[in-house]
C-alpha positions in Angstrom: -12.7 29.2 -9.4 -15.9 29.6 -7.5 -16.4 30.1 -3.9 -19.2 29.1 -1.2 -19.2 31.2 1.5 -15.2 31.8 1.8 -14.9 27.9 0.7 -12.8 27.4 -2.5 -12.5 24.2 -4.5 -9.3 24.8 -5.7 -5.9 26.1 -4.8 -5.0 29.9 -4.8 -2.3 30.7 -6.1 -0.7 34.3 -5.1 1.7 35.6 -7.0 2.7 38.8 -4.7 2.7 39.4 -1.0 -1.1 39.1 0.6 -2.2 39.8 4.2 -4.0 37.7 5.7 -6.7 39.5 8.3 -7.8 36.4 10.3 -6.9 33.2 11.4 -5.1 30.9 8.6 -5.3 27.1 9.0 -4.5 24.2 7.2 -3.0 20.6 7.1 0.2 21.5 5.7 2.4 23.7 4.5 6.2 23.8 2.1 7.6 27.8 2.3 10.6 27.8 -0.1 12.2 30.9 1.7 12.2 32.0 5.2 9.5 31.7 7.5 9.5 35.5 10.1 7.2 35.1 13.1 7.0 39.2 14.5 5.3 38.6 17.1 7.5 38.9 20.6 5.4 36.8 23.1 7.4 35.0 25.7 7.4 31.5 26.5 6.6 30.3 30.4 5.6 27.0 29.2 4.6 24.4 26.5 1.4 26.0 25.8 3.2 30.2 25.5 5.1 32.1 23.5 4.7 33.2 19.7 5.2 30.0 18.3 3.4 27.1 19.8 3.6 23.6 18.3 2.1 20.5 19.4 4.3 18.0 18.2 8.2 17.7 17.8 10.7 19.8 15.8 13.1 18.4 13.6 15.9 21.1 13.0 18.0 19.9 10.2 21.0 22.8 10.7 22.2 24.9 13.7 19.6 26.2 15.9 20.1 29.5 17.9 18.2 30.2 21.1 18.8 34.1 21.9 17.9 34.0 25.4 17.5 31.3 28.4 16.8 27.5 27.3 14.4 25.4 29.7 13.8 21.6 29.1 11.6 19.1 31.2 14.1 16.2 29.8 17.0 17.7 28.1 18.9 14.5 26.6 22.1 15.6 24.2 23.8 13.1 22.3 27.2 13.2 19.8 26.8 14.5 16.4 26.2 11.3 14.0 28.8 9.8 11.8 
């Protein structure tokens, strides 16, 4: 695996824990176990908060919310059948 400037042309693979010191990006991403945000920024708006996502949120179980729950256009509708 060779590397241009940071560039690889192939996947990594990492077979232990890694840190990561900068910003990660990508197109996509499949995490087989839990995914733990630490960071404890609070949301004001759309655009706050420690996680930030720009398009929708499909939840396929029970979703939690700890604190208050704010909604432009709430719209709740019976469990399907």
């Amino acid at each position: 695996m060779r590397s241009h400037r940071g560039c690889f042309k192939e996947d990594i693979k990492i077979g232990a824990a890694a840190t990561i010191g900068g910003a990660l990006s990508g197109s996509t991403g499949t995490f087989s176990g839990a995914v733990n945000v630490d960071n404890t920024t609070e949301s004001t708006s759309i655009t706050s908060g420690a996680l930030i996502v720009d398009g929708g949120a499909g939840v396929a179980k029970n979703l939690f919310v700890g604190d208050t729950l704010d909604s432009k256009d709430l719209k709740v509708s019976a469990a399907a059948t």
